[in-house]
MDTraj code that builds the backbone (N, CA, C; nanometers):
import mdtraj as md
import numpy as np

residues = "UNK UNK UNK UNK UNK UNK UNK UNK UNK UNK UNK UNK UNK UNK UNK UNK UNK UNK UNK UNK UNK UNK UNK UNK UNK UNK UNK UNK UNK UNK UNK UNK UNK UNK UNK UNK UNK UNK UNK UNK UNK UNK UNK UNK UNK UNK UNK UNK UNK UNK UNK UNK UNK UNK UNK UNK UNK UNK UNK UNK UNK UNK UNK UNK UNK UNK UNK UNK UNK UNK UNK UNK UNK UNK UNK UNK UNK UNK UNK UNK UNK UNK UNK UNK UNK UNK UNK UNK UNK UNK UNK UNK UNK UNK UNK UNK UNK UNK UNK UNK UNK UNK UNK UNK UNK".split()
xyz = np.array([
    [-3.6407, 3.6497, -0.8447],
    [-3.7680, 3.6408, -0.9124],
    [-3.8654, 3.7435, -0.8543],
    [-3.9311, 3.7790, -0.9262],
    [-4.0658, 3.8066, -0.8766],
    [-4.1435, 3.7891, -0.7596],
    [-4.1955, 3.8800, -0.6997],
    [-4.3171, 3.8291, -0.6046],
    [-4.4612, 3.8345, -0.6057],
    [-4.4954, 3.7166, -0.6628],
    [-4.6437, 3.6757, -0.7081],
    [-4.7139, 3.6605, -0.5311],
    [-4.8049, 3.7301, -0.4833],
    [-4.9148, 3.7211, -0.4102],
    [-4.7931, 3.6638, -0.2700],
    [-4.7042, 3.7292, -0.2218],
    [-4.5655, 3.7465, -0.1241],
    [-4.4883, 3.5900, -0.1787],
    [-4.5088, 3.5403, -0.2664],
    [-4.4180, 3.4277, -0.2600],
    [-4.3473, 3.4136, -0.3620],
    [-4.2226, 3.3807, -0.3701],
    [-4.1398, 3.4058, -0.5304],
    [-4.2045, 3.3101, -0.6711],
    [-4.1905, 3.3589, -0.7743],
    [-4.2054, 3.2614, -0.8865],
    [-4.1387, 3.1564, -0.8876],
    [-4.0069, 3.1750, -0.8275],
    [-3.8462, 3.0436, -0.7801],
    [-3.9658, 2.9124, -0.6808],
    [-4.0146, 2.9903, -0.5902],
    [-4.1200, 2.8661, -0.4790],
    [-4.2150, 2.8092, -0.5605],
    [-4.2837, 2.8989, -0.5924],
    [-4.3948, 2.8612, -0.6726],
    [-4.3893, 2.7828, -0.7682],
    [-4.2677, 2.7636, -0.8635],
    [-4.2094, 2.6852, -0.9546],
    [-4.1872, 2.5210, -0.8933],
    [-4.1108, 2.5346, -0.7476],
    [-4.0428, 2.4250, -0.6766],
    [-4.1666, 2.3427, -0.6895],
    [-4.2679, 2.4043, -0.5763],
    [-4.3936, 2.3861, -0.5096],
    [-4.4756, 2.3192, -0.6319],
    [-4.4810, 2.3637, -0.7223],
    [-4.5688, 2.2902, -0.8895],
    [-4.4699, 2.1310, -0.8889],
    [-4.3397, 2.1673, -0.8571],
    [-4.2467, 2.0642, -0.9313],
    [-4.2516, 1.9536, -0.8803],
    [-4.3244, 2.0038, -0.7437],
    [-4.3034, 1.8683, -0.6628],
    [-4.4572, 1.7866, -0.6638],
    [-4.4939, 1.8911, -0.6702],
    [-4.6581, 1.8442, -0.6661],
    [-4.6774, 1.7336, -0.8174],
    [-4.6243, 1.7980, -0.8888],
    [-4.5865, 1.7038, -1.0193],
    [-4.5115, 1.5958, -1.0292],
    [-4.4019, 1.6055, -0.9214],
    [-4.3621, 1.4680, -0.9470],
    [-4.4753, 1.3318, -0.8716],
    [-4.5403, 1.3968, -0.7295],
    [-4.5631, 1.3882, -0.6694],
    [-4.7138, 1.2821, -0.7104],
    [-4.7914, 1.3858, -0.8327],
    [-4.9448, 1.2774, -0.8801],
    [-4.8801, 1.3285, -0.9845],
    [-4.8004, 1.2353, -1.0619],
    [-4.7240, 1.2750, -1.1910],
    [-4.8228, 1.1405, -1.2981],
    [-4.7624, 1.1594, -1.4086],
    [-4.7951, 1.0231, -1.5079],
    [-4.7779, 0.8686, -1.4728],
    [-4.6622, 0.8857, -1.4161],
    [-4.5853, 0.7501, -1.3807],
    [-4.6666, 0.6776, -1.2273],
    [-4.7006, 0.8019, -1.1548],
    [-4.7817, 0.7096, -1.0566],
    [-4.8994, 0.6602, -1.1490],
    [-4.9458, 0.7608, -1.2174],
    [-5.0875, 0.7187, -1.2676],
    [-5.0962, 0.5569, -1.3565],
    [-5.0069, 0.5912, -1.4600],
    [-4.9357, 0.4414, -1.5160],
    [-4.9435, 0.3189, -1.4333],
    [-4.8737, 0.3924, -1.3035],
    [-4.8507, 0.2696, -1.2156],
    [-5.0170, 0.1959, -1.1137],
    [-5.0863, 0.3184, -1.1337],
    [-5.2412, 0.2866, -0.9924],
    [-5.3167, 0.1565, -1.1670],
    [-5.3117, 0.2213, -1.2650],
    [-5.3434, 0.1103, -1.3601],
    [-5.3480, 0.0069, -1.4300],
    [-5.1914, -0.0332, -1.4028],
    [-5.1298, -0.1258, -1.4208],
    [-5.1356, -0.2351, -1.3190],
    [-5.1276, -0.1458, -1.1851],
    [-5.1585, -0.2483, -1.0641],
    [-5.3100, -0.2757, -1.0372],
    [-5.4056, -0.2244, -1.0661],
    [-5.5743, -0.2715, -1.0751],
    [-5.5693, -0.3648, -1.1748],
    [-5.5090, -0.3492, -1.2977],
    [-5.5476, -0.4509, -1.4276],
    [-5.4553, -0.5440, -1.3919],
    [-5.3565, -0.5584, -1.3509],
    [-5.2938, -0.6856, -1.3607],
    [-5.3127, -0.7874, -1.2224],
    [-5.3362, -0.7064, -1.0891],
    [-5.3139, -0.7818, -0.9442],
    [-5.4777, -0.7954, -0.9090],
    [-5.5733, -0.6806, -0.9230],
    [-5.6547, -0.7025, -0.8769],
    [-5.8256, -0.7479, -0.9762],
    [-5.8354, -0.6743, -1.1031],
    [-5.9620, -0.7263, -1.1356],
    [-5.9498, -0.8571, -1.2468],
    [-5.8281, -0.8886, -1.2389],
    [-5.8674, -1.0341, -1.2503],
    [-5.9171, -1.1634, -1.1705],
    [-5.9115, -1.0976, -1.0177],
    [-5.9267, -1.1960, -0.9300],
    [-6.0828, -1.1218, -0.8451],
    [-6.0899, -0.9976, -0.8677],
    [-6.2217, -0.9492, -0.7837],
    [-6.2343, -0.8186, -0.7973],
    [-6.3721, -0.8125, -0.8893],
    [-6.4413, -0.7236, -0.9782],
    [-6.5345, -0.6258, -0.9022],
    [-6.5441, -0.6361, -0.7630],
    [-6.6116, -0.5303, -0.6758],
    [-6.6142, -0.4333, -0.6600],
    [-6.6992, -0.3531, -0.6851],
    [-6.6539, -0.1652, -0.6574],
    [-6.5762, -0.1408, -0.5412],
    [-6.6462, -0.1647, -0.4255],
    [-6.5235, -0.2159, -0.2879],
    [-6.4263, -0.2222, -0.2916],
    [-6.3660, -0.3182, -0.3961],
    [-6.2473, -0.3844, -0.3659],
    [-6.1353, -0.2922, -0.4361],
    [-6.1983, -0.2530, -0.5388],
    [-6.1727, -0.1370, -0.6625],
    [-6.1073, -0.0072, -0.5831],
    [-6.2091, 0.0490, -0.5080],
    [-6.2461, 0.1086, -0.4349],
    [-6.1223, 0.1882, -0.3426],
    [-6.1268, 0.0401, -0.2427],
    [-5.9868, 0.0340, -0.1703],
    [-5.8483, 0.0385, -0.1833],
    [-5.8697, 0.0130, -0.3296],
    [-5.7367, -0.0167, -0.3457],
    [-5.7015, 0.1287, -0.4164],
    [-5.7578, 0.1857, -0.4710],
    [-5.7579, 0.3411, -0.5259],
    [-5.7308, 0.4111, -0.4400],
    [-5.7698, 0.3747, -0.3101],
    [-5.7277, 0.4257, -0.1710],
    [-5.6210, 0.4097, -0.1079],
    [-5.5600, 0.3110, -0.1656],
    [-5.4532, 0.2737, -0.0832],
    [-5.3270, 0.3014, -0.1741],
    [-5.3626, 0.2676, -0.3276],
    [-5.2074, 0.2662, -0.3946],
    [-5.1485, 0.4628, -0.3870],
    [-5.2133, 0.5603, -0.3718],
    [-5.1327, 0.6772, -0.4022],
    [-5.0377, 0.6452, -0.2342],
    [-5.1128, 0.6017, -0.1126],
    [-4.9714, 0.6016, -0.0147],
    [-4.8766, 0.5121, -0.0530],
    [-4.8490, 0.4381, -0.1418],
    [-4.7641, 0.3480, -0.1285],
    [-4.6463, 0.3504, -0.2017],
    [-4.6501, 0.4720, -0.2822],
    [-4.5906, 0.5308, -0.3896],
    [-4.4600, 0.6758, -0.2850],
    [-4.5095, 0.6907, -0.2097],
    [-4.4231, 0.8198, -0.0982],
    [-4.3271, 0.7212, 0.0122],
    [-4.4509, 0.6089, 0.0419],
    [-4.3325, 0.4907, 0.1374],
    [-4.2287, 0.4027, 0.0556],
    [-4.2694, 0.3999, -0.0820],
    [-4.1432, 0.3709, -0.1536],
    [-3.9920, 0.4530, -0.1813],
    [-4.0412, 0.5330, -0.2294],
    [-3.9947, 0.6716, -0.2109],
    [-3.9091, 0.6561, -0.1093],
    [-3.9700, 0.6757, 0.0097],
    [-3.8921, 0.7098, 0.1438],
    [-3.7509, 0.5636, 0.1919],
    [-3.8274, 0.4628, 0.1251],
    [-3.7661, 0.3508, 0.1670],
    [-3.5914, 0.3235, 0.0990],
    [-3.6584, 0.4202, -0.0205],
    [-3.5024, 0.3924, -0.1533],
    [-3.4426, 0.5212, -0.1184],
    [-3.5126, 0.6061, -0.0504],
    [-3.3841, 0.7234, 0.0128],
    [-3.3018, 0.6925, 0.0910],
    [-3.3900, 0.5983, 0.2813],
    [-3.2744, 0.5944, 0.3329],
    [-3.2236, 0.4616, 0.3018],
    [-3.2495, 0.3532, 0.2034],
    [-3.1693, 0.2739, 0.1595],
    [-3.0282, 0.3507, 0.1093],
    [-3.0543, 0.4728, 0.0553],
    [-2.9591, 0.5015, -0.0436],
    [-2.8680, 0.5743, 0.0382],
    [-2.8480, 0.6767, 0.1323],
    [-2.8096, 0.7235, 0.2419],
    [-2.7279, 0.6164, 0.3569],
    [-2.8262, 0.4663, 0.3669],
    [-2.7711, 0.4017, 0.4301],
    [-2.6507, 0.3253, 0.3767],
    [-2.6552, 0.2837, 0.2685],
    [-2.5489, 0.2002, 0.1356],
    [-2.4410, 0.3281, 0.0944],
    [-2.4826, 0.4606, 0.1170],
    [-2.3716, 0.5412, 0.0574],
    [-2.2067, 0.5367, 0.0539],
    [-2.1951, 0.5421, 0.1680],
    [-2.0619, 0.4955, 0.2580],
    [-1.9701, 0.3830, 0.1806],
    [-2.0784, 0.2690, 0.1979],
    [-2.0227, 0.1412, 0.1663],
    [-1.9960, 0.1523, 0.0094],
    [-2.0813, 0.2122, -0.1054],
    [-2.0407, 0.2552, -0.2035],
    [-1.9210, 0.3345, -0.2632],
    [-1.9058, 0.4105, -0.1582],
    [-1.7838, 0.5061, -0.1609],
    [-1.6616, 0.4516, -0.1690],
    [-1.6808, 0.3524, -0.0751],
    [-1.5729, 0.2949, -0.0382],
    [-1.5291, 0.1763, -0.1168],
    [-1.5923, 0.1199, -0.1875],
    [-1.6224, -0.0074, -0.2595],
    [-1.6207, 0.0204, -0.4115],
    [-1.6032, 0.1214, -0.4549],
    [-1.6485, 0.1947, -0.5750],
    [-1.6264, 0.0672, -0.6800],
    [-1.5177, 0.0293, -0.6746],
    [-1.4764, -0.0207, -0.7815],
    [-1.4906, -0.1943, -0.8242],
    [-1.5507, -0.2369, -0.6710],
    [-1.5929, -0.3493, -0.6769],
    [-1.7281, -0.3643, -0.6652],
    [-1.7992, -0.2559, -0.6229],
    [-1.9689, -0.2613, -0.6442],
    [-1.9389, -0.2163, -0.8182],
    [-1.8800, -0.1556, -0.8710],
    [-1.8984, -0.1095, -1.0342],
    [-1.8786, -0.2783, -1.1239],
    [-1.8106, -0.3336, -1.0463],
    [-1.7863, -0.5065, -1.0910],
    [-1.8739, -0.5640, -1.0656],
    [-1.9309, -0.5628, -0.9768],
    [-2.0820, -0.6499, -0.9292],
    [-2.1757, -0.6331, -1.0435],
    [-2.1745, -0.4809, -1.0364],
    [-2.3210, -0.4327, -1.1068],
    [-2.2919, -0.4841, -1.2559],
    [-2.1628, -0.4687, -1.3540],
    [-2.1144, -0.4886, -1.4529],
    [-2.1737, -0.6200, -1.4779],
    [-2.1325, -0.7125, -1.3753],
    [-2.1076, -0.8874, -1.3934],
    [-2.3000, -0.9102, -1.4285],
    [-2.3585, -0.8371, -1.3124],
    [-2.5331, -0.8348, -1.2946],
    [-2.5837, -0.8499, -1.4657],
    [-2.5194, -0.6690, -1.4920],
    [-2.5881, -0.6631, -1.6320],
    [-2.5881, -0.7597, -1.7022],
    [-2.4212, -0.7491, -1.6851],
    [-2.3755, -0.8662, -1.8077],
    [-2.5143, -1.0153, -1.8363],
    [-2.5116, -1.0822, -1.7261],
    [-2.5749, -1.1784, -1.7168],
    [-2.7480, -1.1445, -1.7741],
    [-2.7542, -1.0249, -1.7003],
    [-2.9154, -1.0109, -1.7731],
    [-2.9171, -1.0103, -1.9180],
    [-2.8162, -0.9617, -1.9888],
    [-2.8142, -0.9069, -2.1158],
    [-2.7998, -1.0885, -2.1584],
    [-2.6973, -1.1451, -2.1525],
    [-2.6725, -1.3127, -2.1810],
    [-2.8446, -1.3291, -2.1535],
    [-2.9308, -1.3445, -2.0514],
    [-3.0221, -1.4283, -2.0215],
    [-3.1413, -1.3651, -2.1593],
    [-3.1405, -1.2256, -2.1676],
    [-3.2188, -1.1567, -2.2687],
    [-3.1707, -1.2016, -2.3911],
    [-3.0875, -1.2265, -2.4207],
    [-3.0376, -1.2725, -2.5841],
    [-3.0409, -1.4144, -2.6036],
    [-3.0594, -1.5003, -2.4773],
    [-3.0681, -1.6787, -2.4345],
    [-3.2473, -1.6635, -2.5115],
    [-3.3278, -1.5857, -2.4676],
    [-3.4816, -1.5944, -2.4666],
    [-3.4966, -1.5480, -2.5292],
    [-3.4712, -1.4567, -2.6363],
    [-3.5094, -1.3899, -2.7893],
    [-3.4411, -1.4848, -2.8947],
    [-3.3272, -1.5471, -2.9073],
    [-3.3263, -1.6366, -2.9750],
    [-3.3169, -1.7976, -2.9859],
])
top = md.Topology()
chain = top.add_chain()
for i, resn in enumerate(residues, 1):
    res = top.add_residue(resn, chain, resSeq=i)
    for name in ("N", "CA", "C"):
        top.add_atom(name, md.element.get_by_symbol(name[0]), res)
traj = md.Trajectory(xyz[None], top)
């Protein structure tokens, strides 16, 4: 690529990509969903409002971090298991899908 101001268009691209995933839609979705549903039904304070605007963008990177080395840590055991974690998960769905079609009709 190119070198825009010494840094490639390839970085500069990454660097946007991440920053985007990073304060993307889906956090935003998510800081609104969690004020309207957890907090101003129970306490309507600018304060409280406030804080919590403050607090939900960290909590969104420690999730993040938590389902990486979950996923790193379980890898192994996946590997190895392939075919009986693919049965677990199968049997899981299965049942959600039964419990979703129990409650729609």
């Amino acid at each position: 690529m190119f070198p825009v101001g010494g840094h490639s268009l390839w970085t500069i691209g990454r660097v946007t990509a991440v920053a985007g995933h990073l304060y993307g839609l889906r956090r935003c979705l998510f800081c609104i969903t969690a004020q309207t549903s957890f907090l101003l039904p129970y306490n309507q304070s600018f304060a409280a409002v406030m804080l919590l605007a403050a607090f939900l963008p960290l909590t969104g990177p420690m999730c993040n971090m938590v389902w990486l080395l979950t996923g790193v840590a379980l890898r192994r055991f996946f590997a190895k298991y392939q075919k009986w974690v693919n049965l677990a998960m199968f049997v899981a769905l299965l049942a959600c899908a039964i419990k979703i079609f129990d409650f729609v009709s």
